[in-house]
C-alpha positions as CSV (number, residue, x, y, z in Angstrom):
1,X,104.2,109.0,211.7
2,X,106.5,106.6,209.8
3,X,109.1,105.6,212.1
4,X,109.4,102.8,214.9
5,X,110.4,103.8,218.5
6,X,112.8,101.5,220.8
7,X,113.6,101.7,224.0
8,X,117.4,102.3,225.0
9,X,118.6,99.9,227.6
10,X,121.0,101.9,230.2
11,X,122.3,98.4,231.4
12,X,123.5,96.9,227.8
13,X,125.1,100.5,227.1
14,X,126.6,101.0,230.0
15,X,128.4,97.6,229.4
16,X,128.8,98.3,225.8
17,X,130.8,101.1,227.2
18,X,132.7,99.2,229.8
19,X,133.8,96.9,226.7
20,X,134.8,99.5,224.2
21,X,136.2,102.1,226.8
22,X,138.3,99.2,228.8
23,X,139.7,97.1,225.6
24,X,140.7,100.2,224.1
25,X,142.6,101.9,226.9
26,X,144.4,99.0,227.8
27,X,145.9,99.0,224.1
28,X,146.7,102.2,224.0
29,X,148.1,101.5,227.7
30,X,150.2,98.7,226.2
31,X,151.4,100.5,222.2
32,X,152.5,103.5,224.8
33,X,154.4,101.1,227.1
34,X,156.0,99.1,223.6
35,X,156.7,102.5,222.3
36,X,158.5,103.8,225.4
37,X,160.6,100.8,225.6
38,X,161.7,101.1,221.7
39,X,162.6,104.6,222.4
40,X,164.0,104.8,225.4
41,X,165.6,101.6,225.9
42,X,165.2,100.2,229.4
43,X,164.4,103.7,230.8
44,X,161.3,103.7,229.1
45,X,159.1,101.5,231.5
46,X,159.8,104.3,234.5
47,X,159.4,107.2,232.0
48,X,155.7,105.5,231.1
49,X,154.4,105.2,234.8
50,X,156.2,108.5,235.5
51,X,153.8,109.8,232.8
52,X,150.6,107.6,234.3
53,X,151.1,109.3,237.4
54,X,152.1,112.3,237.0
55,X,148.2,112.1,234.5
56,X,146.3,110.9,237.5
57,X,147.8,113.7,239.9
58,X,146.9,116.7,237.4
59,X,143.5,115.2,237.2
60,X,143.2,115.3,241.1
61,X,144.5,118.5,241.5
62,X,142.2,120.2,239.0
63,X,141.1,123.4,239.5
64,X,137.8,124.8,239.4
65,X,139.2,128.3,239.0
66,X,142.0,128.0,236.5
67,X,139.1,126.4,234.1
68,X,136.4,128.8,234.4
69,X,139.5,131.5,233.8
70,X,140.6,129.4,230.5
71,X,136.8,129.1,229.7
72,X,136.2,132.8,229.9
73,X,139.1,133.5,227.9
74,X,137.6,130.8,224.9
75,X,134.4,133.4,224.6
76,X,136.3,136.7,224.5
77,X,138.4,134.4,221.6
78,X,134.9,133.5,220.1
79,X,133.5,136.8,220.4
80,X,136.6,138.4,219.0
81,X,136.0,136.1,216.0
82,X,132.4,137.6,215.2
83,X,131.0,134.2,215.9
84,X,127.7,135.6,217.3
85,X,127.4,137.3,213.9
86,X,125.5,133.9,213.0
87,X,122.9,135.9,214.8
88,X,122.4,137.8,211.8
89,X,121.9,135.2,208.9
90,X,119.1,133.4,211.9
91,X,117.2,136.6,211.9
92,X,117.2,137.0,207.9
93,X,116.6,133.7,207.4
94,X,113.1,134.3,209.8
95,X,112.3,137.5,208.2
96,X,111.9,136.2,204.5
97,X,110.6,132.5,205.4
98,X,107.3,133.0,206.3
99,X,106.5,133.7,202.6
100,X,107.6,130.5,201.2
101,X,106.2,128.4,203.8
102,X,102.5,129.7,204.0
103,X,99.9,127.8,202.1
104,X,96.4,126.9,202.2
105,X,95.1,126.3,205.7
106,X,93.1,123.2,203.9
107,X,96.2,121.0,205.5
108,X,97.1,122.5,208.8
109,X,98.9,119.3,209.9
110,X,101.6,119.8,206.7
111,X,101.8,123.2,207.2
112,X,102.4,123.5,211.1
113,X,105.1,120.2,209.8
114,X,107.2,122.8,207.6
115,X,106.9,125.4,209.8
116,X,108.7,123.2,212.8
117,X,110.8,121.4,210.5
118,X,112.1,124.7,208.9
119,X,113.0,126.5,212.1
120,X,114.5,123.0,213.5
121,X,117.0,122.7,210.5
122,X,117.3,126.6,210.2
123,X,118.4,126.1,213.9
124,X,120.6,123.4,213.6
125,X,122.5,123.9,210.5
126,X,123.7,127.6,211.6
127,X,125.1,126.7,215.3
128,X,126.6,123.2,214.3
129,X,128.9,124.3,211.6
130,X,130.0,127.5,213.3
131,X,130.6,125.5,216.2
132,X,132.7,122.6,214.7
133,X,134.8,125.4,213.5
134,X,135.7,126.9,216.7
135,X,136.3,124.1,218.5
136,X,138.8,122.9,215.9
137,X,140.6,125.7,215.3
138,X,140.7,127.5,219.2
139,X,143.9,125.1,220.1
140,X,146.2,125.5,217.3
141,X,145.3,129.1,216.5
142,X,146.8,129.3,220.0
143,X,149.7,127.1,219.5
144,X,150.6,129.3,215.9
145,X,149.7,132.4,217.9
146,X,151.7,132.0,220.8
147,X,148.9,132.8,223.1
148,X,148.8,129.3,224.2
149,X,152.7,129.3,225.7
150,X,152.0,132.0,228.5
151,X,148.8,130.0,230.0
152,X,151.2,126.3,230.1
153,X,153.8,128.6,231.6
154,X,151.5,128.9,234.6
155,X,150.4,126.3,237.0
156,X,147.8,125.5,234.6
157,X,147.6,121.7,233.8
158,X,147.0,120.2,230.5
159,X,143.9,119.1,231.3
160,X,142.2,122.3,232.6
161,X,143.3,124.0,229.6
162,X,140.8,121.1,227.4
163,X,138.5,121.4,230.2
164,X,138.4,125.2,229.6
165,X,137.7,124.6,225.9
166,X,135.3,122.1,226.4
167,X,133.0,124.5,229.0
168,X,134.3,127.8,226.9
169,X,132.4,126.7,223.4
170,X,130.0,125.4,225.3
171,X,129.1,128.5,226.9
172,X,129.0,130.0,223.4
173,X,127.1,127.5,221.7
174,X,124.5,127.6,224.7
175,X,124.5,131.2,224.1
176,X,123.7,131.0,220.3
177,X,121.1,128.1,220.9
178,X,118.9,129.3,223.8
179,X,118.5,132.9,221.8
180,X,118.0,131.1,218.3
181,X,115.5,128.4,220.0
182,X,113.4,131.1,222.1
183,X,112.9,133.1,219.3
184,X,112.4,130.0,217.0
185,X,109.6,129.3,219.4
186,X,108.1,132.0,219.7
187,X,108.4,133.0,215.9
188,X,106.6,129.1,215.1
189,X,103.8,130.2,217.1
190,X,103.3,133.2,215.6
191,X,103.6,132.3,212.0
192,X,101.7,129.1,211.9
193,X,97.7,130.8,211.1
194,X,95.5,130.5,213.6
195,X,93.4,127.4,212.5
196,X,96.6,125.5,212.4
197,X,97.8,125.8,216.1
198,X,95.3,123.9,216.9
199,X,98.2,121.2,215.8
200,X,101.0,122.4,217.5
201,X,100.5,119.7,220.0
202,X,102.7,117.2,221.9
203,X,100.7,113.4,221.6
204,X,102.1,111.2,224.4
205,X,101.7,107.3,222.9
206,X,102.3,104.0,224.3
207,X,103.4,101.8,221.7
208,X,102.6,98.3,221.5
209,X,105.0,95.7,223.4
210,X,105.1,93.3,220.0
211,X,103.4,93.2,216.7
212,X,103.3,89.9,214.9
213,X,100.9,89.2,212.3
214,X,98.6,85.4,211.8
215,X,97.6,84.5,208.5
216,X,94.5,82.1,207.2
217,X,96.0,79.4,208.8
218,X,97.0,80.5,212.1
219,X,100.4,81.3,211.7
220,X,102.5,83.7,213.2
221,X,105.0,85.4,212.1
222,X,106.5,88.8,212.7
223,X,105.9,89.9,209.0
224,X,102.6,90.3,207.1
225,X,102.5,90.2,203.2
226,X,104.7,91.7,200.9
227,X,102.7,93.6,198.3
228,X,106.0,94.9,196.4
229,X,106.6,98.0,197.9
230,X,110.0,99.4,197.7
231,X,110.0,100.5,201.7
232,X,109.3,97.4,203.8
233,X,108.8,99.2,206.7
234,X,105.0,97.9,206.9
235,X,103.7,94.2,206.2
236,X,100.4,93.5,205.2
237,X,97.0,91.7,205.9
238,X,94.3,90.6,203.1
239,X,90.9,91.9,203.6
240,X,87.9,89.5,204.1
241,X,90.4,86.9,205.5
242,X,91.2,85.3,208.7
243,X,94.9,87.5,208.3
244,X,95.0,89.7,211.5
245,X,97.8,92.1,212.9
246,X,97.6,91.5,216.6
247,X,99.5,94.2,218.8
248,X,100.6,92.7,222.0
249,X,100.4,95.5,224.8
250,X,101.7,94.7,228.6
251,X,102.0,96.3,231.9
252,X,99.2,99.1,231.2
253,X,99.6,102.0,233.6
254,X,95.5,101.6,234.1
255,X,95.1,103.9,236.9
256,X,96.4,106.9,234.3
257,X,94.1,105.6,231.6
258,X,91.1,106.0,234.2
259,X,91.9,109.4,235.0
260,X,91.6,110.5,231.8
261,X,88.1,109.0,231.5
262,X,88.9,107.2,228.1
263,X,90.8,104.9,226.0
264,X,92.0,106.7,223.1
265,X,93.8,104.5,220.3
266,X,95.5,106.3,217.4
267,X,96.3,104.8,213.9
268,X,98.4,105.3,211.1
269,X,97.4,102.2,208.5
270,X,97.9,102.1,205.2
271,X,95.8,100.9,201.8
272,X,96.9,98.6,198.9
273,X,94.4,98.4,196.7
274,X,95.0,95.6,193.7
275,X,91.6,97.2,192.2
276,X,90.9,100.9,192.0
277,X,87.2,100.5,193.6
278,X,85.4,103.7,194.6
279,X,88.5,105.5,195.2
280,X,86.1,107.8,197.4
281,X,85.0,104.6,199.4
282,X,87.3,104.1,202.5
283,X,88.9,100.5,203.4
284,X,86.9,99.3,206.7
285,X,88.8,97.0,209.3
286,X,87.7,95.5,212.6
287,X,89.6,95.9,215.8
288,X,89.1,92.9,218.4
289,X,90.5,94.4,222.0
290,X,91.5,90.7,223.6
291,X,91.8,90.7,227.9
292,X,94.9,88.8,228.2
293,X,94.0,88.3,231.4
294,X,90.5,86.2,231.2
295,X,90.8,86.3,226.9
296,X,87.7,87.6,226.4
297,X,87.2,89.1,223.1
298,X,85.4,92.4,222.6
299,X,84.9,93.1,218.8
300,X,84.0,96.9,218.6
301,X,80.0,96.8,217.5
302,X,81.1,99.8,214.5
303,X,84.1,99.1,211.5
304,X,86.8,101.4,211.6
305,X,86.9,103.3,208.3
306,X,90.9,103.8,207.2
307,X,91.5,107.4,206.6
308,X,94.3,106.9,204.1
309,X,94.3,110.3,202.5
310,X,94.4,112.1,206.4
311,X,97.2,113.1,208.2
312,X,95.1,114.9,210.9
313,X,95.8,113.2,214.2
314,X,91.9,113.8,215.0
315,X,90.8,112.2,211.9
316,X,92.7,108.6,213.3
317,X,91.9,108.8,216.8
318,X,89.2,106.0,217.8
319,X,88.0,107.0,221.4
320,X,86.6,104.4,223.9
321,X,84.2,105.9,226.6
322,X,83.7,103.9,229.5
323,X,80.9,102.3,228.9
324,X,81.6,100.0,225.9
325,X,79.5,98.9,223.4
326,X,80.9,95.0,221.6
327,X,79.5,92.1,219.5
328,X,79.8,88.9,221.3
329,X,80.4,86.0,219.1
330,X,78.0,83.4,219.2
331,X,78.5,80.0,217.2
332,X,75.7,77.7,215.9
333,X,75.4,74.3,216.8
334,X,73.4,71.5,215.3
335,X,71.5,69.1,217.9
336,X,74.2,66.9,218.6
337,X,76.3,69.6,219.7
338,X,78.6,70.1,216.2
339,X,79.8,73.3,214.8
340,X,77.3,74.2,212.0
341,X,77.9,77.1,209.8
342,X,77.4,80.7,210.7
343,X,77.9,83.0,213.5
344,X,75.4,84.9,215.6
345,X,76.2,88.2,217.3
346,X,74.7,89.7,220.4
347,X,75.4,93.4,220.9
348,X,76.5,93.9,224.8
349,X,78.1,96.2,227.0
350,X,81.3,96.1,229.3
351,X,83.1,98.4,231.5
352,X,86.1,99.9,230.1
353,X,88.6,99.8,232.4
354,X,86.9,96.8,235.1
355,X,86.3,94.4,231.9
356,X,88.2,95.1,228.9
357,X,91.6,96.7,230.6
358,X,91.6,94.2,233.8
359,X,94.6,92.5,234.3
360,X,96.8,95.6,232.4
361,X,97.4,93.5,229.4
362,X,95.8,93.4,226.6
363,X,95.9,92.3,222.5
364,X,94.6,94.2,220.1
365,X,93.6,92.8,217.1
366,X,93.0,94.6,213.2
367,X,91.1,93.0,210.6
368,X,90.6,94.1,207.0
369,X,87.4,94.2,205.8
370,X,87.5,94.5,202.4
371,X,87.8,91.8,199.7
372,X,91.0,92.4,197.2
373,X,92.3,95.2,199.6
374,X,95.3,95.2,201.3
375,X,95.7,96.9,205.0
376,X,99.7,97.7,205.7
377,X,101.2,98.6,209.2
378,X,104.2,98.7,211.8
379,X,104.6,98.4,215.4
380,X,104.0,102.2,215.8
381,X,101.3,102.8,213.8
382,X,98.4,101.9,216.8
383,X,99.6,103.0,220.0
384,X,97.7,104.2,222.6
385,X,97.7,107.9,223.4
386,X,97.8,109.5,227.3
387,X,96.9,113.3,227.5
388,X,98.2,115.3,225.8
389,X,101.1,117.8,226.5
390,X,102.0,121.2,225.6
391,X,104.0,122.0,222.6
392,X,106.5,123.9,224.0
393,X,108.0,120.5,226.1
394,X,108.2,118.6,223.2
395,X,109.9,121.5,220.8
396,X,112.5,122.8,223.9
397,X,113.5,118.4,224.7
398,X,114.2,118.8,220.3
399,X,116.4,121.8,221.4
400,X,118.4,119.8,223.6
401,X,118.6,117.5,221.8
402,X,120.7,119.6,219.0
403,X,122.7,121.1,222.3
404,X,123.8,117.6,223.6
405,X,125.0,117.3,219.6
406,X,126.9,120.3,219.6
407,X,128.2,119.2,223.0
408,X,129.7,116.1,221.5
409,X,131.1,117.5,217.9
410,X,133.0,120.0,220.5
411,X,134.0,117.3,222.4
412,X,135.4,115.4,219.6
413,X,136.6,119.0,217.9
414,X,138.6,119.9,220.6
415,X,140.3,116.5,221.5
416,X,141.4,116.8,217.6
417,X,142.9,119.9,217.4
418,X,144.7,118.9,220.4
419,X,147.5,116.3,218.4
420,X,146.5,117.6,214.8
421,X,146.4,121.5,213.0
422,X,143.5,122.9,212.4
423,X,142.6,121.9,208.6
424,X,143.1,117.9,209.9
425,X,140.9,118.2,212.8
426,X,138.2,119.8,211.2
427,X,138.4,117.4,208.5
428,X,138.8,115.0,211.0
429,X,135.8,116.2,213.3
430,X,133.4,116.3,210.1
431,X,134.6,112.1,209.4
432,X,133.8,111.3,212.6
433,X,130.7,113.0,212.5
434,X,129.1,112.0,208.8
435,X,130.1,108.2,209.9
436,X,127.9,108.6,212.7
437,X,125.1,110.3,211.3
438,X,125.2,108.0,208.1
439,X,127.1,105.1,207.9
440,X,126.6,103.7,211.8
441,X,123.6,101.7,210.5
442,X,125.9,99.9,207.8
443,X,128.4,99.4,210.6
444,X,125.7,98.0,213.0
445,X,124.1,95.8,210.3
446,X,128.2,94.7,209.2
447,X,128.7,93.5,213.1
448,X,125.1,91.8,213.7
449,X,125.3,89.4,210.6
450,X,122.0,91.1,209.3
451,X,123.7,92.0,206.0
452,X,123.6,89.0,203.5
453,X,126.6,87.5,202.1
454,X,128.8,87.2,205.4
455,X,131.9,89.5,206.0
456,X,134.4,90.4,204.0
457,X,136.4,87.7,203.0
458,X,133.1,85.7,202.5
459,X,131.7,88.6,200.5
460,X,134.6,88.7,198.2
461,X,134.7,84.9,197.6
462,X,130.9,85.2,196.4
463,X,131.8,87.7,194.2
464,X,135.0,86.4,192.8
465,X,133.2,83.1,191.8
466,X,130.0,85.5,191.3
467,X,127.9,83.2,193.6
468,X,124.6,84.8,195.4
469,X,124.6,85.9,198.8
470,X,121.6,83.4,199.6
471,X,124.0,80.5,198.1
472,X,125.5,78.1,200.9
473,X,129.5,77.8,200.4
474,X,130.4,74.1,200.4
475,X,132.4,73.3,203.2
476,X,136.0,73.2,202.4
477,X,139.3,74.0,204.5
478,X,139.2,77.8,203.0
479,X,135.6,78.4,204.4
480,X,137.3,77.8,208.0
481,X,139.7,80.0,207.3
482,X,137.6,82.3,206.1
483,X,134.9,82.1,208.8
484,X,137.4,82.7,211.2
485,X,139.1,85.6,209.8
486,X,135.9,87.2,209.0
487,X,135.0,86.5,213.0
488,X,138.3,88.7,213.9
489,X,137.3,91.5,211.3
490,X,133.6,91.4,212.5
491,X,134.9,91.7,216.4
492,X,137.4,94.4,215.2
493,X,134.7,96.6,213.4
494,X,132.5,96.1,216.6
495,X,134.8,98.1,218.1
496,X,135.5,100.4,215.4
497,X,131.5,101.1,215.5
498,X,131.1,102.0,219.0
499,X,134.1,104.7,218.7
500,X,132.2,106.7,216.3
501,X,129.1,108.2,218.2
502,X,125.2,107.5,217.2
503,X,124.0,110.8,216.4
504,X,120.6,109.1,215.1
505,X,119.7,109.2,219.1
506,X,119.8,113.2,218.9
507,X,117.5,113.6,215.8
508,X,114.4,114.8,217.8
509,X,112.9,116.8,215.1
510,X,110.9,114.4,213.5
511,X,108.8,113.7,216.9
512,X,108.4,117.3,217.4
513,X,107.0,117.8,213.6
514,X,104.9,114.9,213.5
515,X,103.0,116.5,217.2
516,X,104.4,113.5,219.2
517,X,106.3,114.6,222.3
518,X,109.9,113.6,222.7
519,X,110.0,110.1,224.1
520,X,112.6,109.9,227.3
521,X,113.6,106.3,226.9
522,X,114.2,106.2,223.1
523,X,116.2,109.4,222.5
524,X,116.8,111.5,225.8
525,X,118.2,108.9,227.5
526,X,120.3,107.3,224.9
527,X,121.5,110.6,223.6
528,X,123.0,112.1,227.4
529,X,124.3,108.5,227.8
530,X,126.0,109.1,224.2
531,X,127.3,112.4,225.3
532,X,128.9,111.3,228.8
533,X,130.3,108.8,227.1
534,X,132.4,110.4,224.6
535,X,133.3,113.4,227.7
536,X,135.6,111.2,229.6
537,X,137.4,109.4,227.0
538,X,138.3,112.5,224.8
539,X,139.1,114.5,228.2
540,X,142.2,111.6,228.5
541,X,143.5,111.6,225.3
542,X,143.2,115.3,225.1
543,X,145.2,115.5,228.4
544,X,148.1,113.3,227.2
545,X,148.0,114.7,223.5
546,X,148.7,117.9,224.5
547,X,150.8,116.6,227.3
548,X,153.1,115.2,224.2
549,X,152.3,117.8,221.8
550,X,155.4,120.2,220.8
551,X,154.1,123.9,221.5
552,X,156.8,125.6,219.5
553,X,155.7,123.5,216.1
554,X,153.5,125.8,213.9
């Protein structure tokens, strides 16, 4: 497993969404008010809290009924449409598969990997796309249609009829996704060969509160050594140094680690080598489990030999029974009570989870053993793993992960095609949707100052007078100016970041192929609390843009 995992704080969102949600209604609150005052003169301020209360009174008097009805009516539409015909290309797609993704049971951890990431992908790519389509084109197919003008005719309100549309795809894209993920299931079960399912597991790990790493000298810092490599996800440590890694782990739930009977640690390192060696010889290390609490050291009394060419989650499990077995270290001392040279160490024996767990905090610290060699790693590459759970859970949370997705591209679709045709919004929906899946990172890093060169005005002086990023700007009247506009573009693209959604919260496959269950506080949790937050908003302007909207334009 390659990636980090962080928890999502409910607090900060919520008051990210407080922020965003409040600054921009009140200026749309206030542009509506300006505009109503250009255009209808003195008339316009009653008009515009006519229209803010006649709004809150249709959403009051919303009716239950009238929306199922309008829902209903969305999956005949969809039906009509032969949009369960994606059916079709799901079940080819299963039926020829299996021959380019069996292989040589040699690596049962890769091939169980294709196997889930095929069907996840297979799964997601069919219903997203098919989806994004309906929910764009539904509204204005009605408006061109004249469907739409007998249901406003009614005492149906504007909002029930984008509440309708909203629960209406969803019903059909629920539809299409429980059939395509039972038999997705069920199909993955079947296909993987029989010493691979052994794999198709759900690892539940504790990661590590903070990893910082202390080199020769005794310094900390939260990177290691760079060794050159393009992808600086992991730093590194020297073997046959004092360089450690030491992973800082608090608030152990010590009761659940007792019930299992063991302490099982799982790791992912990886090898540098500056000299080729016995390429068949594995890289040792030494892990050092420090108490916190009393900061007794217990060095493991056996090395840990790296398995770098392993992905096999057994192969990088080290298990501690209860009864441990450490190396005490023991210093010389010359008569007069001075350090002399050498270490002595006494082989001794502690109680897991009285000794070495008391306290619930603990440090774990990795030492390379080998001179010339370099040991990489990240904060998730040692983590602690509880018992595990069933596939199924992890593969079904993945599923809903891709259904709380389709919920918000609907979301967005629909509240699109509600002031624009259908050709815009879908345009419109895919925009919104590729900035969110790849560009929100850019976006964060923009509004964070972890990008180099400072914002935009900054940037562009650099490269006008082709200075580097790293290069201070002497201080001048123009590098106020700048700093300041650059402060109002910064604050203005912090809300332009927060309007597009994060869909790296809903990408769940990669914990379901790499047999690690789907963590609740790092996805689940920020991905509902993505999807409620999007609901609400779009649910107003939908309301009011097709409360302004012209039904008899085509």
């Amino acid at each position: 497993m390659s990636f980090d995992v962080v928890g999502f704080n409910l607090a900060e969102g919520v008051v990210h969404f407080l922020k965003v949600f409040g600054g921009v209604f009140a200026a749309a609150l206030f542009f509506a008010f300006l505009i109503s005052l250009l255009k209808y003169g003195a008339r316009g301020a009653g008009l515009f809290f006519l229209g803010i209360g006649r709004g809150c009174s249709d959403f009051i008097h919303t009716s239950p009924k009238r929306v199922w009805a309008i829902t209903v009516l969305t999956w005949r539409e969809a039906a009509r449409k032969k949009a369960l015909f994606v059916f079709v290309i799901f079940a080819l797609l299963l039926m020829f598969a299996g021959w380019f993704l069996g292989g040589s049971v040699d690596r049962a951890d890769l091939q169980v990997k294709n196997y889930i990431s095929f069907i996840l992908k297979a799964i997601t790519w069919l219903t997203l796309p098919v989806i994004l389509l309906l929910s764009c084109w539904g509204l204005p197919s009605d408006i061109k249609n004249r469907s739409l003008h007998t249901v406003v005719t009614k005492p149906v309100r504007r909002q029930e009829v984008v509440l309708g549309r909203f629960f209406g795809f969803t019903l059909v894209g629920s539809v299409v996704l429980l059939v395509m993920g039972t038999t997705g299931y069920f199909w993955t079960v079947g296909q993987v060969p029989e010493e691979a399912r052994k794999e198709l597991i759900a690892r539940v790990p504790i990661y590590c509160d903070s990893l910082t790493f202390i080199d020769n000298a005794g310094v900390e810092s939260e990177k290691g050594k760079n060794v050159g490599d393009v992808w600086m996800f992991r730093s590194y440590i020297e073997g046959a140094t004092k360089e450690h890694a030491s992973f800082q782990y608090n608030n152990l739930d010590v009761d659940a680690i007792r019930q299992q009977g063991q302490l099982r640690l799982e790791y992912n390192f990886e090898a540098f080598r500056t000299h080729k060696g016995d390429i068949n010889e594995r890289l040792l290390c030494n892990l050092v489990i420090v108490n916190n609490k009393t900061g007794t050291r217990y060095l493991l009394d056996r090395p840990i030999h790296v398995q770098e060419f392993s992905n096999r989650a057994s192969d990088k499990t080290i298990t501690l029974e209860e009864t441990v077995s450490y190396l005490e270290e023991k210093t010389f001392t010359d008569e007069q009570g001075n350090e002399a040279q050498g270490q002595e160490r006494i082989k001794r024996t502690a109680n897991l989870f009285d000794d070495v767990l008391a306290g619930n905090s603990i440090t774990i610290e990795v030492f390379s053993l080998d001179s010339g060699q370099f040991l990489g790693m990240a904060r998730p590459d040692l983590f602690i793993k509880m018992p595990d759970r069933s596939f199924a859970s992890s593969y079904f949370k993945a599923i809903f992960g891709i259904w709380l997705k389709m919920l918000v591209i609907i979301v967005i679709g629909v509240t699109a095609s509600c002031f624009v045709k259908g050709p815009v919004a879908t345009l419109l929906t895919f925009g919104i949707v590729m900035v969110g899946t790849t560009f929100n990172k850019l976006l964060r890093d923009l509004t964070t100052g972890s990008v180099e060169g400072g914002g935009p005005f900054e940037a562009s002086y650099r490269m006008l007078y082709h200075m580097n990023p790293s290069t201070e700007i002497e201080a001048s009247p123009l590098t106020v100016v700048m700093v300041i506009v650059d402060r109002i573009l910064v604050g203005f693209l912090w809300t332009i970041q927060h309007l597009f959604p994060r869909f790296d919260f809903f990408n769940m496959n990669q914990f379901v192929a790499n047999g690690i269950d789907v963590p609740w506080e790092a996805t689940l949790l920020p991905s509902i609390s993505v999807t409620l937050a999007f609901v609400i908003p779009c649910l107003i302007l939908g309301y009011f843009s097709l409360q302004l909207r012209e039904m008899e334009a085509k």
